[in-house]
CHARMM internal coordinates of N, CA and C (Angstrom, degrees):
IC EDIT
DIST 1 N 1 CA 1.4476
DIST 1 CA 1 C 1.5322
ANGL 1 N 1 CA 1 C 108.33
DIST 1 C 2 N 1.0987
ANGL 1 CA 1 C 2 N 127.68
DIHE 1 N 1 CA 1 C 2 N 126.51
DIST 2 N 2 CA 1.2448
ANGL 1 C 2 N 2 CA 146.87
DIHE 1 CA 1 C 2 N 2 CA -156.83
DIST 2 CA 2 C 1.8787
ANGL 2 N 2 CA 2 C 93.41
DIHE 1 C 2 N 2 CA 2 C -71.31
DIST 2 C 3 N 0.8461
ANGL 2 CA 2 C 3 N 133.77
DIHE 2 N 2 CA 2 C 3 N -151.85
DIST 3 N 3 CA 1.4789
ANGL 2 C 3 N 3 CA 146.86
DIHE 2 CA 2 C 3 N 3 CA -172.80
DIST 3 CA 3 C 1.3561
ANGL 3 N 3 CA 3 C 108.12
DIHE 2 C 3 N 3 CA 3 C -147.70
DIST 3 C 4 N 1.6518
ANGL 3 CA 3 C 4 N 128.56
DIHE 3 N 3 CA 3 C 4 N 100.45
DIST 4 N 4 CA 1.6071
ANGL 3 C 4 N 4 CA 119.04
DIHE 3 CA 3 C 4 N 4 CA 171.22
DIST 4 CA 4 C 1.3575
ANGL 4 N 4 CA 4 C 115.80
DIHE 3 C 4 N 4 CA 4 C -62.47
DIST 4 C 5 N 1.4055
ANGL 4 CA 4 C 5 N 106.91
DIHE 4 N 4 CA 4 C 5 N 168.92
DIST 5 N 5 CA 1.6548
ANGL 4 C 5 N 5 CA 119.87
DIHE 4 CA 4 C 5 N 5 CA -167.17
DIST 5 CA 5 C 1.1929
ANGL 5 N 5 CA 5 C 112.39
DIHE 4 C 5 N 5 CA 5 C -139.83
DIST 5 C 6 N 1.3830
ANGL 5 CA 5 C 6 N 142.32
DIHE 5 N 5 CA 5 C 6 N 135.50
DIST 6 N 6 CA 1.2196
ANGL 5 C 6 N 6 CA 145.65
DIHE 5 CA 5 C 6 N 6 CA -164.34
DIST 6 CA 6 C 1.2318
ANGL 6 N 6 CA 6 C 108.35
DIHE 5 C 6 N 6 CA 6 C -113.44
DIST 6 C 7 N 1.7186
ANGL 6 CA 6 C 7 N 119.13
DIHE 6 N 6 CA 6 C 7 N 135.39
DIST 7 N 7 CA 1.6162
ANGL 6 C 7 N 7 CA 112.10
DIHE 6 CA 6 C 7 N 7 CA 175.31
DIST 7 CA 7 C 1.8432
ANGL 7 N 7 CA 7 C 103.55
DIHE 6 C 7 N 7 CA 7 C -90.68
DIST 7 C 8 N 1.1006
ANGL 7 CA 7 C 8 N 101.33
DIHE 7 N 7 CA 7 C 8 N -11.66
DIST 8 N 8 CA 1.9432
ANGL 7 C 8 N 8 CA 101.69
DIHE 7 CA 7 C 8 N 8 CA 177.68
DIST 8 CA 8 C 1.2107
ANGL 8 N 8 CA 8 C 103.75
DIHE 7 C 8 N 8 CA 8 C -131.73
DIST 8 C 9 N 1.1955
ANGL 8 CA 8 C 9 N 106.74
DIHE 8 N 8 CA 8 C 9 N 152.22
DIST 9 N 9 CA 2.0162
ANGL 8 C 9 N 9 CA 106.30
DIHE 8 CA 8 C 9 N 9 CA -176.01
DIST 9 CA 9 C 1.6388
ANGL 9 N 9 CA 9 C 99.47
DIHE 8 C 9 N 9 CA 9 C -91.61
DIST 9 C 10 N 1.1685
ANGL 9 CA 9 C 10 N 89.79
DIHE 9 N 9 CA 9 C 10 N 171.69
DIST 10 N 10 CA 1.7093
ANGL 9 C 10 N 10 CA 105.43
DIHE 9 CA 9 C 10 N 10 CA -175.69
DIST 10 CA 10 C 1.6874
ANGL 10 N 10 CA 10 C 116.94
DIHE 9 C 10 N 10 CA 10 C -65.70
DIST 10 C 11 N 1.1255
ANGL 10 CA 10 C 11 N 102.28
DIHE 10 N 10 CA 10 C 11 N 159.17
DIST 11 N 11 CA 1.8049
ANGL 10 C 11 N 11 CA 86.87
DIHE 10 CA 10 C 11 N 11 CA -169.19
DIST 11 CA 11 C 2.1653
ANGL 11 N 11 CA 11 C 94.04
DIHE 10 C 11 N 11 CA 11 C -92.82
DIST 11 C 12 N 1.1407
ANGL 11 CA 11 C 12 N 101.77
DIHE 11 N 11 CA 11 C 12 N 132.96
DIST 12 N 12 CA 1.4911
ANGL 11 C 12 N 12 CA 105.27
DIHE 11 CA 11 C 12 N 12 CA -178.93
DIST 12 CA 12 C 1.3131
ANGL 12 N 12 CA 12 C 118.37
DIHE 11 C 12 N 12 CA 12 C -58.43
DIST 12 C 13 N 1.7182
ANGL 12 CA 12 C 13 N 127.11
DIHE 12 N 12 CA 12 C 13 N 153.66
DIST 13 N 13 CA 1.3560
ANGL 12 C 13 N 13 CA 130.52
DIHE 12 CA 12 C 13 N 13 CA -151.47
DIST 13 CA 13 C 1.8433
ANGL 13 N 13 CA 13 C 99.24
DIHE 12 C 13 N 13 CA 13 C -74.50
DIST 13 C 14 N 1.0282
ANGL 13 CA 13 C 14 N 128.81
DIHE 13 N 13 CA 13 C 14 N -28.50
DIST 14 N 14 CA 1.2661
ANGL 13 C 14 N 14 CA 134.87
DIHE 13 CA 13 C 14 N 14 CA -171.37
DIST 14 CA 14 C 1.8822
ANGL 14 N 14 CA 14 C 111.17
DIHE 13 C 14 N 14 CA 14 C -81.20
DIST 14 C 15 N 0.8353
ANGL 14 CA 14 C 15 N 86.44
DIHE 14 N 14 CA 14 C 15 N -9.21
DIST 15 N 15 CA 1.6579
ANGL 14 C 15 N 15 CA 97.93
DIHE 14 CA 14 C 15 N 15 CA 168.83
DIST 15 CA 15 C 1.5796
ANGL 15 N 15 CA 15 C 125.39
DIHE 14 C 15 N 15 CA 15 C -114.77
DIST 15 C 16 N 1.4630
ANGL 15 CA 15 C 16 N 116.10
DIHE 15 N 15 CA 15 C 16 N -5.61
DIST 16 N 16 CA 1.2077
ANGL 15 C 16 N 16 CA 130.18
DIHE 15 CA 15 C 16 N 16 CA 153.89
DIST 16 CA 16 C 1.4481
ANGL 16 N 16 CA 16 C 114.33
DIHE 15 C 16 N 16 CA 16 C -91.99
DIST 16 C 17 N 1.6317
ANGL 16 CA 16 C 17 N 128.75
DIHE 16 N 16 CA 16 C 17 N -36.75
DIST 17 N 17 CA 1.0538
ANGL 16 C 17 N 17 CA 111.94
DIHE 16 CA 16 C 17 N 17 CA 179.31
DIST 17 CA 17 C 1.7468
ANGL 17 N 17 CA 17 C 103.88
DIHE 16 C 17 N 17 CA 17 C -56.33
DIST 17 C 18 N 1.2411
ANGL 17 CA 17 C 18 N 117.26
DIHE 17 N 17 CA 17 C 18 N -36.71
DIST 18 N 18 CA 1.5152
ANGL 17 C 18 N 18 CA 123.17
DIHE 17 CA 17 C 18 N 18 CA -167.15
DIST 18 CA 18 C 1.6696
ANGL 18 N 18 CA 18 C 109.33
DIHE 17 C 18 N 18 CA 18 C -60.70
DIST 18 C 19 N 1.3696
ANGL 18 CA 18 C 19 N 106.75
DIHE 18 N 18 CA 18 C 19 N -21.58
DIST 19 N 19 CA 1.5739
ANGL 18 C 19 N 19 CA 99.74
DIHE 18 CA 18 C 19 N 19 CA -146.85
DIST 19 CA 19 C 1.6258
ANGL 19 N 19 CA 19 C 100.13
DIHE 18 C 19 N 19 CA 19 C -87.68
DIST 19 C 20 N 1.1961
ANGL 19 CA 19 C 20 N 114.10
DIHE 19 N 19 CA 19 C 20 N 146.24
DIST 20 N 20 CA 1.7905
ANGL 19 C 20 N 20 CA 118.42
DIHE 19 CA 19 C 20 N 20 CA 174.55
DIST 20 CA 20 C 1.4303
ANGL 20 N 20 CA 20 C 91.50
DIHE 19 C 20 N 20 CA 20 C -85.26
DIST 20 C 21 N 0.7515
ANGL 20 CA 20 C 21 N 147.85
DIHE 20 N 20 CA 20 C 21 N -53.82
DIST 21 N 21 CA 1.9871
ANGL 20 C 21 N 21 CA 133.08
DIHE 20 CA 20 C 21 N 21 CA -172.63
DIST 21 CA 21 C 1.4379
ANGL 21 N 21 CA 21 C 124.44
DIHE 20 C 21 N 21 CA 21 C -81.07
DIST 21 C 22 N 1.4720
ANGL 21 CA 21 C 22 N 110.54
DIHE 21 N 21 CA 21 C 22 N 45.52
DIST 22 N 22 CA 1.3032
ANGL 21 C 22 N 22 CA 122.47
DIHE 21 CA 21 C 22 N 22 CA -173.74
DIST 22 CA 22 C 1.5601
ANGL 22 N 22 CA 22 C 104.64
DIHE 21 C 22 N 22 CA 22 C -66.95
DIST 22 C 23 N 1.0145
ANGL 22 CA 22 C 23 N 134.86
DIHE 22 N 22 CA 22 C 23 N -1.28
DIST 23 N 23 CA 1.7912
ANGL 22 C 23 N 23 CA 140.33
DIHE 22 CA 22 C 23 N 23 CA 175.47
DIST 23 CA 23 C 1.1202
ANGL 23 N 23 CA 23 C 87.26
DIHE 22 C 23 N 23 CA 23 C -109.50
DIST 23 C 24 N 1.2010
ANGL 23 CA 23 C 24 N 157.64
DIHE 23 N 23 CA 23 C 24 N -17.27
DIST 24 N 24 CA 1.7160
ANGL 23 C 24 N 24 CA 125.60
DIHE 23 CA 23 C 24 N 24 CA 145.42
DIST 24 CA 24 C 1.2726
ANGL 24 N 24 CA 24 C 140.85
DIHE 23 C 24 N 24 CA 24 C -63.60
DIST 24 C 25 N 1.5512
ANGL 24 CA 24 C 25 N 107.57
DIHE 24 N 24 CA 24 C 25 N -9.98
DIST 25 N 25 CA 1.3944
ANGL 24 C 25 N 25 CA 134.33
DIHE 24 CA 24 C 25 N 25 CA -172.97
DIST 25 CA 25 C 1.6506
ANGL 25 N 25 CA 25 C 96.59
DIHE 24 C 25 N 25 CA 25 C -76.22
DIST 25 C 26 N 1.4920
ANGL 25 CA 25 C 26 N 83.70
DIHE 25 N 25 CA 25 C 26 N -55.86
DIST 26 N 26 CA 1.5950
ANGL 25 C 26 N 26 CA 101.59
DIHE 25 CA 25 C 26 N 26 CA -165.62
DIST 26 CA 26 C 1.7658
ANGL 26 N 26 CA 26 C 118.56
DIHE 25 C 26 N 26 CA 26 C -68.20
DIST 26 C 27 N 1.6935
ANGL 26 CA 26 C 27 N 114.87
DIHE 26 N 26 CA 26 C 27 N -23.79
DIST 27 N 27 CA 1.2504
ANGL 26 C 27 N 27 CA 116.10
DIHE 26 CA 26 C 27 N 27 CA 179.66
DIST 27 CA 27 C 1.9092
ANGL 27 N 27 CA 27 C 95.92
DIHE 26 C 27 N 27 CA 27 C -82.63
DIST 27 C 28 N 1.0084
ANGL 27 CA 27 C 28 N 113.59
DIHE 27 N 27 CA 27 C 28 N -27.35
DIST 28 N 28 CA 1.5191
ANGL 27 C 28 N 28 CA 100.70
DIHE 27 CA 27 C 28 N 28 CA -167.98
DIST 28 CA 28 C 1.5433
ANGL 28 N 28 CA 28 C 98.09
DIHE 27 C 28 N 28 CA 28 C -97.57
DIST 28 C 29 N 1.3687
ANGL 28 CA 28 C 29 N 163.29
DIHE 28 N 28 CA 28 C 29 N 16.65
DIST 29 N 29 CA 1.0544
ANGL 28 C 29 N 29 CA 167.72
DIHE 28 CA 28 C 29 N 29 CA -173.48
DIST 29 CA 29 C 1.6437
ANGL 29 N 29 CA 29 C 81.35
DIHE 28 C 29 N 29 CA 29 C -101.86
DIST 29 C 30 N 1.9587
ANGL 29 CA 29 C 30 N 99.09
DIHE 29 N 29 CA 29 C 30 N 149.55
DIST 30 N 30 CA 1.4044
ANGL 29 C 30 N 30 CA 112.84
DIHE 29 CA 29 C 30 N 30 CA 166.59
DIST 30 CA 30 C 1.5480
ANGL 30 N 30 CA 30 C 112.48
DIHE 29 C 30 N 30 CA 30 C -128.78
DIST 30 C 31 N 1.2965
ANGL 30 CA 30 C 31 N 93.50
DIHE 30 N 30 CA 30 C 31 N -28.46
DIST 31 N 31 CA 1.3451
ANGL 30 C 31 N 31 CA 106.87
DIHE 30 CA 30 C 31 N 31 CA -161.10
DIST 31 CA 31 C 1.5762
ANGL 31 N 31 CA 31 C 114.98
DIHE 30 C 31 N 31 CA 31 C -63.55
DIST 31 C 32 N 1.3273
ANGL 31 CA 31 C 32 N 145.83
DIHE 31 N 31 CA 31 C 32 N 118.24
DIST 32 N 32 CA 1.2884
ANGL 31 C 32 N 32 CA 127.23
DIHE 31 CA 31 C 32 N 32 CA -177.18
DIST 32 CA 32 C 1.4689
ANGL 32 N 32 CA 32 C 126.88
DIHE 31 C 32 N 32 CA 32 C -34.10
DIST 32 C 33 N 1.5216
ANGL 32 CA 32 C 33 N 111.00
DIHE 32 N 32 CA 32 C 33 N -61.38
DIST 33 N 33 CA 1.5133
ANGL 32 C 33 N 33 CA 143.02
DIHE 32 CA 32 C 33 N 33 CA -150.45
DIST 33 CA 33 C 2.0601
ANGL 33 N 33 CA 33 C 80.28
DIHE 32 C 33 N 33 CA 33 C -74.34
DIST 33 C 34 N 1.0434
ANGL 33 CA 33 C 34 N 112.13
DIHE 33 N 33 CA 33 C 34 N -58.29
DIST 34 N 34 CA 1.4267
ANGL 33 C 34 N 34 CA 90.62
DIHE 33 CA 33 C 34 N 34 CA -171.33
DIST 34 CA 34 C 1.8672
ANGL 34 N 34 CA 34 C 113.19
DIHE 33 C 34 N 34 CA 34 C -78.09
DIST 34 C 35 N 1.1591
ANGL 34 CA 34 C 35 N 117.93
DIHE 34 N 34 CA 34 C 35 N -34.88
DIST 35 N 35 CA 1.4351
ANGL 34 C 35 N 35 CA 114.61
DIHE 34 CA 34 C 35 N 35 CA 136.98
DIST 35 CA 35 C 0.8589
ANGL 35 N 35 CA 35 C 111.06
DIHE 34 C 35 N 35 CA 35 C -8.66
DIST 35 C 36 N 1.1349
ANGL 35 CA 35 C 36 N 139.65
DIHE 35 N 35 CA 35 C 36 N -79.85
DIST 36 N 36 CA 1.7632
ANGL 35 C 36 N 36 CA 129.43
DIHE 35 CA 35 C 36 N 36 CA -123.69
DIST 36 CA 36 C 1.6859
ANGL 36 N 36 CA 36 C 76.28
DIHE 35 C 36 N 36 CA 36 C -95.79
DIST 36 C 37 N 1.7036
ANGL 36 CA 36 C 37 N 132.57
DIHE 36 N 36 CA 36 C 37 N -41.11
DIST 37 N 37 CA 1.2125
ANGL 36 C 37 N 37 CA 115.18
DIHE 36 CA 36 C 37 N 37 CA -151.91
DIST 37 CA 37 C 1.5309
ANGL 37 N 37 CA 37 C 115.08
DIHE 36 C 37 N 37 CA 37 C -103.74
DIST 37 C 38 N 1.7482
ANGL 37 CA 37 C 38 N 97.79
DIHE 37 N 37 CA 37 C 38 N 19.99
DIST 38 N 38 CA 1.4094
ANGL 37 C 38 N 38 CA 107.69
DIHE 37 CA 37 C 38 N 38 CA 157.74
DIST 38 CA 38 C 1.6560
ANGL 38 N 38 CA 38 C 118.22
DIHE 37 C 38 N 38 CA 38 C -82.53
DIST 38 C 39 N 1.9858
ANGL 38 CA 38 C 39 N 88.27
DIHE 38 N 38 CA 38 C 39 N -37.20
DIST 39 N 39 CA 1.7601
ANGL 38 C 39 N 39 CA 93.20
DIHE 38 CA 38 C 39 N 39 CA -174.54
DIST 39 CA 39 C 1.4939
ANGL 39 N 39 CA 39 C 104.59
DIHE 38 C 39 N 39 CA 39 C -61.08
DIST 39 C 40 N 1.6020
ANGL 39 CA 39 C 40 N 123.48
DIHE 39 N 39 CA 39 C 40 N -39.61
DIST 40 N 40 CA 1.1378
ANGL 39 C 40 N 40 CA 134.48
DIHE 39 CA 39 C 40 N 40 CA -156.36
DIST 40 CA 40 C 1.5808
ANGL 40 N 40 CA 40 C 87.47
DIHE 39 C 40 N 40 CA 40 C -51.71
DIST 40 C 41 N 1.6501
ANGL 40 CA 40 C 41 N 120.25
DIHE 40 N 40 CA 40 C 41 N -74.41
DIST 41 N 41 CA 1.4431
ANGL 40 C 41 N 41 CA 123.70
DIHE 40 CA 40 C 41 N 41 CA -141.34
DIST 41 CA 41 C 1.8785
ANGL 41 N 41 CA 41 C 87.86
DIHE 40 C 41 N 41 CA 41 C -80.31
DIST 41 C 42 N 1.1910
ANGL 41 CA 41 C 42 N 147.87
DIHE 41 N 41 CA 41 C 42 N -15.10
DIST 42 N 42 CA 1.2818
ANGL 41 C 42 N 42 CA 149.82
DIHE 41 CA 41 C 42 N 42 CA 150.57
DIST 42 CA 42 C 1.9606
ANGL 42 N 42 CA 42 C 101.08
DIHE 41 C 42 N 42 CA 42 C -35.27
DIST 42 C 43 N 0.7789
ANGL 42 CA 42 C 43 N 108.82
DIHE 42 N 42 CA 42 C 43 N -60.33
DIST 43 N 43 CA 1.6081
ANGL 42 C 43 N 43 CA 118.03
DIHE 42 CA 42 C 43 N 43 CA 179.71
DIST 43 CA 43 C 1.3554
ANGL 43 N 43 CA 43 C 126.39
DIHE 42 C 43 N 43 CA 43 C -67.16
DIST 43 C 44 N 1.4777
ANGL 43 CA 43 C 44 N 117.44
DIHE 43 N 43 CA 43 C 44 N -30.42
DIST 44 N 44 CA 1.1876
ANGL 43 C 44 N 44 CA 147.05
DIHE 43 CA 43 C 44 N 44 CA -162.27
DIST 44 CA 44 C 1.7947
ANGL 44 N 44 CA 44 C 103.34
DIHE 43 C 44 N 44 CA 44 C -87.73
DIST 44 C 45 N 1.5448
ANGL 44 CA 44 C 45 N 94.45
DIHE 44 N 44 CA 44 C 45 N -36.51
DIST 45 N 45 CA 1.4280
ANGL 44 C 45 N 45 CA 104.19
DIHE 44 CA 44 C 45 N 45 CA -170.78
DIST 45 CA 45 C 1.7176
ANGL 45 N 45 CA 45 C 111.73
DIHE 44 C 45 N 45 CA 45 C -101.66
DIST 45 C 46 N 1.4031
ANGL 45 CA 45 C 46 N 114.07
DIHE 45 N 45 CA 45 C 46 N -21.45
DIST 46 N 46 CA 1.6662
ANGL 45 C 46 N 46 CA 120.39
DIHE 45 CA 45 C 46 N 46 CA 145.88
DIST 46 CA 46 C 1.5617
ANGL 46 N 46 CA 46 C 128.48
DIHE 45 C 46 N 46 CA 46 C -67.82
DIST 46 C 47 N 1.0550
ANGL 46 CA 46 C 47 N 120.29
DIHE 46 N 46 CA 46 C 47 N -21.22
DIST 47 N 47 CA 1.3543
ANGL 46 C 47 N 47 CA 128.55
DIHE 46 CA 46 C 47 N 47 CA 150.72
DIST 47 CA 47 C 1.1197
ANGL 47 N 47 CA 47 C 137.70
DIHE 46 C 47 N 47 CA 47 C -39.91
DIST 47 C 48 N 1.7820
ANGL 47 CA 47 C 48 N 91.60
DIHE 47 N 47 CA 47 C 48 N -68.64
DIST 48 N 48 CA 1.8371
ANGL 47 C 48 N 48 CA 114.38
DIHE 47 CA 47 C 48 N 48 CA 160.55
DIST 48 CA 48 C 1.4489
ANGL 48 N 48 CA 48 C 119.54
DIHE 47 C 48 N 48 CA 48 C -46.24
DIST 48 C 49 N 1.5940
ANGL 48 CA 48 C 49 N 116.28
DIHE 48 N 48 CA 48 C 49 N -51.00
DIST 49 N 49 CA 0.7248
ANGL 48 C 49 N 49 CA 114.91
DIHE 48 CA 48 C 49 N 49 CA 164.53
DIST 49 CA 49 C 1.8935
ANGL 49 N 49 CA 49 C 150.36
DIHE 48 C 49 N 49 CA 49 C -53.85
DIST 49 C 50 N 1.6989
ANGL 49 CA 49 C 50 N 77.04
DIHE 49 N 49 CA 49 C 50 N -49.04
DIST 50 N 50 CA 1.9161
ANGL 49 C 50 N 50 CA 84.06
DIHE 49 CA 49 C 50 N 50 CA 162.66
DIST 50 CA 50 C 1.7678
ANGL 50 N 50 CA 50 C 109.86
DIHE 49 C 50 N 50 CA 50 C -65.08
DIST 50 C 51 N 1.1665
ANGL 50 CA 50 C 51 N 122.04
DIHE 50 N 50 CA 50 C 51 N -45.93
DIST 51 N 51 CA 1.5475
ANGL 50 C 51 N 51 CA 104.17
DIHE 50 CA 50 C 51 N 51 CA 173.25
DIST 51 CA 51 C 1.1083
ANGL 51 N 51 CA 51 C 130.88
DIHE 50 C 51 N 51 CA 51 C -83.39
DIST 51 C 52 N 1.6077
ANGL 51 CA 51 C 52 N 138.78
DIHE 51 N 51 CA 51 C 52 N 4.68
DIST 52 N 52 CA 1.1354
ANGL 51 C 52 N 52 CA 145.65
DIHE 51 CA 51 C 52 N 52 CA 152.76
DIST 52 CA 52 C 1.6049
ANGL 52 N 52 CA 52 C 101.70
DIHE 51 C 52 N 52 CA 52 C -66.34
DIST 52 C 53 N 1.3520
ANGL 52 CA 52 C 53 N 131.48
DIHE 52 N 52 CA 52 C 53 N -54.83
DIST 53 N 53 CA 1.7525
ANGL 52 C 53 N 53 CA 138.38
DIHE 52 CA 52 C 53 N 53 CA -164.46
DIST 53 CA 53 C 1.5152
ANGL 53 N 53 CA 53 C 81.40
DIHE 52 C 53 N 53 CA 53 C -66.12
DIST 53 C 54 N 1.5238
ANGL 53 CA 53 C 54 N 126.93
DIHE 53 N 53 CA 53 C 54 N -59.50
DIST 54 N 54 CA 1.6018
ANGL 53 C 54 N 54 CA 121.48
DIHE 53 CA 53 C 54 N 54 CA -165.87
DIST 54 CA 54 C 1.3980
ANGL 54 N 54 CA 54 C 124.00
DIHE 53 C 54 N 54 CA 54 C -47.67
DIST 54 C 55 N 1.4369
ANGL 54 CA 54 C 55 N 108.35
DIHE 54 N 54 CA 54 C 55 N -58.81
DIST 55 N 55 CA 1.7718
ANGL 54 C 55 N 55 CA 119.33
DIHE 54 CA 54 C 55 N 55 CA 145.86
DIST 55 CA 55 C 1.4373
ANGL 55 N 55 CA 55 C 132.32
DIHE 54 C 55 N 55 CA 55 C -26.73
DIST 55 C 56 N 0.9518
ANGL 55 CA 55 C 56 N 106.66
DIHE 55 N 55 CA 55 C 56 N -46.51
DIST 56 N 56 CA 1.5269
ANGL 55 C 56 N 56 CA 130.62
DIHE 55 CA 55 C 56 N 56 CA -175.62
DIST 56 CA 56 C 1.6788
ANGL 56 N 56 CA 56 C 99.17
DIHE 55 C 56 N 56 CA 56 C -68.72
DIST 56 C 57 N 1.2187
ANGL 56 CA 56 C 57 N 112.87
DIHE 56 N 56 CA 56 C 57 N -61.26
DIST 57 N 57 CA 1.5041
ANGL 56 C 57 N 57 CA 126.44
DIHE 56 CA 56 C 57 N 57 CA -150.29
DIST 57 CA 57 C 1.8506
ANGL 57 N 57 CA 57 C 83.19
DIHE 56 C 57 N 57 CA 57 C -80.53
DIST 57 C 58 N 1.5615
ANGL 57 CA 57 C 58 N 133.90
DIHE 57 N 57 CA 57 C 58 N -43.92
DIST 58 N 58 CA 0.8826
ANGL 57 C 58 N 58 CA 125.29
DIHE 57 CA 57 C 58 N 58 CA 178.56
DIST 58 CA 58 C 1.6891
ANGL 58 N 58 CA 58 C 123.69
DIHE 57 C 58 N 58 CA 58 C -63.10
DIST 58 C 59 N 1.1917
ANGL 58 CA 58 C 59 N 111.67
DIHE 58 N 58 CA 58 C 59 N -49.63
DIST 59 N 59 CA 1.4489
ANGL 58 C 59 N 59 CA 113.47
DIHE 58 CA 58 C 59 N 59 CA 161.95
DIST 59 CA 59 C 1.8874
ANGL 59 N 59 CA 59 C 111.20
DIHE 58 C 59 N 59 CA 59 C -50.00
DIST 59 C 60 N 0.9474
ANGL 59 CA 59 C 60 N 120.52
DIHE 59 N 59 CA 59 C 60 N -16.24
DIST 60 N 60 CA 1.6462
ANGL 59 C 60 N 60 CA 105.62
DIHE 59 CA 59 C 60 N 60 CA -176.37
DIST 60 CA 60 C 1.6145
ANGL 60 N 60 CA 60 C 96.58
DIHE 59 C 60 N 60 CA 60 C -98.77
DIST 60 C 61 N 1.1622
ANGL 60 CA 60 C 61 N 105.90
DIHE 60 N 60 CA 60 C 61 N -21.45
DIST 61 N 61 CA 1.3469
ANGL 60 C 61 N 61 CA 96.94
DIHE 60 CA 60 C 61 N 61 CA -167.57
DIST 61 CA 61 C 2.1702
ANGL 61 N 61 CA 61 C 101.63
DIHE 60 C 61 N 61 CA 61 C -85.40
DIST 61 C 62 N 1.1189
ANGL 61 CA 61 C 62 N 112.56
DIHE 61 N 61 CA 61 C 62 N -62.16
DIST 62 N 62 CA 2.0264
ANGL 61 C 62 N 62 CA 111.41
DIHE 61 CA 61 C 62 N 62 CA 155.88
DIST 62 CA 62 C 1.6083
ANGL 62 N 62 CA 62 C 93.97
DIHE 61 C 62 N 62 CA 62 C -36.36
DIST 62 C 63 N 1.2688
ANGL 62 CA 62 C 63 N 121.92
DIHE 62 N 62 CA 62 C 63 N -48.79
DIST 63 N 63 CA 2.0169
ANGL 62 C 63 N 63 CA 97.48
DIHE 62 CA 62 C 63 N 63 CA -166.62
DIST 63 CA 63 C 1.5414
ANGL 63 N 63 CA 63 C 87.86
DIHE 62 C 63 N 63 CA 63 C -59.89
DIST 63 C 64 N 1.5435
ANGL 63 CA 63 C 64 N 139.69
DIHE 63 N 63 CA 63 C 64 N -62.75
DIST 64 N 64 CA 1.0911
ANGL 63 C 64 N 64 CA 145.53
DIHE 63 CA 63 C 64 N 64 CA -134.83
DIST 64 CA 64 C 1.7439
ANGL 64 N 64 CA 64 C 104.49
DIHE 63 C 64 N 64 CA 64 C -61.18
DIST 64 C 65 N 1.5086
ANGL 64 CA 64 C 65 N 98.99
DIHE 64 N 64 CA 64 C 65 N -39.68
DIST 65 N 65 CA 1.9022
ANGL 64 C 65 N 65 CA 101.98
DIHE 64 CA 64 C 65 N 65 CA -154.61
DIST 65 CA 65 C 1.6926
ANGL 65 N 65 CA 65 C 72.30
DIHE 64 C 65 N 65 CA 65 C -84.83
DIST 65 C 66 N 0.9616
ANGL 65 CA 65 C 66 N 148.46
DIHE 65 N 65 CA 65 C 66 N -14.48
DIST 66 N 66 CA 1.9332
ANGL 65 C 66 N 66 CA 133.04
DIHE 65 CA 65 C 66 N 66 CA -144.00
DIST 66 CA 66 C 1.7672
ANGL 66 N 66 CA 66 C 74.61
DIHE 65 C 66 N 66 CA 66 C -96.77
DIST 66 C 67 N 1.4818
ANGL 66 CA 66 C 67 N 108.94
DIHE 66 N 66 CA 66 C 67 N -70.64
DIST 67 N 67 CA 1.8137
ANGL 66 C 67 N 67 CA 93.39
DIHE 66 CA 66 C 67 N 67 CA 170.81
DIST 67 CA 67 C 1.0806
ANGL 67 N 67 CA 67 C 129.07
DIHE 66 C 67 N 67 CA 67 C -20.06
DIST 67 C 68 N 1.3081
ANGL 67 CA 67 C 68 N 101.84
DIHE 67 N 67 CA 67 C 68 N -91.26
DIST 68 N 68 CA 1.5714
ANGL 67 C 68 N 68 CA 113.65
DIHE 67 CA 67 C 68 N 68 CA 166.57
DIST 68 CA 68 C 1.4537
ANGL 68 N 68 CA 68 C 116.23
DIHE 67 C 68 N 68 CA 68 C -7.53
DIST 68 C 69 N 1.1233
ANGL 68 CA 68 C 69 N 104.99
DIHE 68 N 68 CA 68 C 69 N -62.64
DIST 69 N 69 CA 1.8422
ANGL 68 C 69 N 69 CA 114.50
DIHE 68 CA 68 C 69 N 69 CA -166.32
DIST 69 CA 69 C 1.4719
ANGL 69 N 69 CA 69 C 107.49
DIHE 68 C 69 N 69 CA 69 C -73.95
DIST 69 C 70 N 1.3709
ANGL 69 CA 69 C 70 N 112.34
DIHE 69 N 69 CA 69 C 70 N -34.81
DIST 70 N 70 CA 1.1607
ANGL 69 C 70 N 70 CA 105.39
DIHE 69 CA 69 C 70 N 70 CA 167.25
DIST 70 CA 70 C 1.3648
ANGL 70 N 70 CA 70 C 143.04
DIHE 69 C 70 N 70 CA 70 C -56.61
DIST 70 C 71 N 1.6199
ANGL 70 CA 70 C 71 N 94.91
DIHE 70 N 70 CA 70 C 71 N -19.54
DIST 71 N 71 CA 2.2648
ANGL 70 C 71 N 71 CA 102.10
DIHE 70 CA 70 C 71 N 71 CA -163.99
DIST 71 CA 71 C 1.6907
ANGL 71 N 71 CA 71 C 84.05
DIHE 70 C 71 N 71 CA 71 C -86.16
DIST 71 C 72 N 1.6181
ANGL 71 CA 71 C 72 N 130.41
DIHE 71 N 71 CA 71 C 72 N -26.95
DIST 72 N 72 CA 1.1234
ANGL 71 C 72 N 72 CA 110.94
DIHE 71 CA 71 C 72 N 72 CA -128.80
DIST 72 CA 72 C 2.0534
ANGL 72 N 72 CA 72 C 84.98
DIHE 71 C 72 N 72 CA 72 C -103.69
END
COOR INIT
IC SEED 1 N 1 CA 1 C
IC BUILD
């Protein structure tokens, strides 16, 4: 198997985590190897996300009962 060649380089991982149209990256990509390491940081960055919202939602909820406990 020959070796593919790129006329533009790949866009770097720190600029995909950033990007809101990360499924445009991914519909116009062909190449497997960067494929797979679009899905990778696609996953990487729903992750972050579910445990940042989880954190979040947990801290309001300890602020809430620490209130709570406090009036009573």
């Amino acid at each position: 198997m020959t070796a593919e060649r790129r006329k533009n380089k790949p866009v770097p991982d720190e600029v995909l985590y950033k990007a809101s149209d990360l499924r445009a990256f991914i519909d116009k990509e062909r190449r497997r190897d960067e494929l797979a390491r679009l899905m990778e940081v696609r996953q990487q960055r729903r992750v972050w996300l579910t445990t940042v919202g989880l954190c979040a939602a947990m801290n309001l909820l300890l602020l809430g009962m620490a209130l709570w406990g406090g009036h009573q």
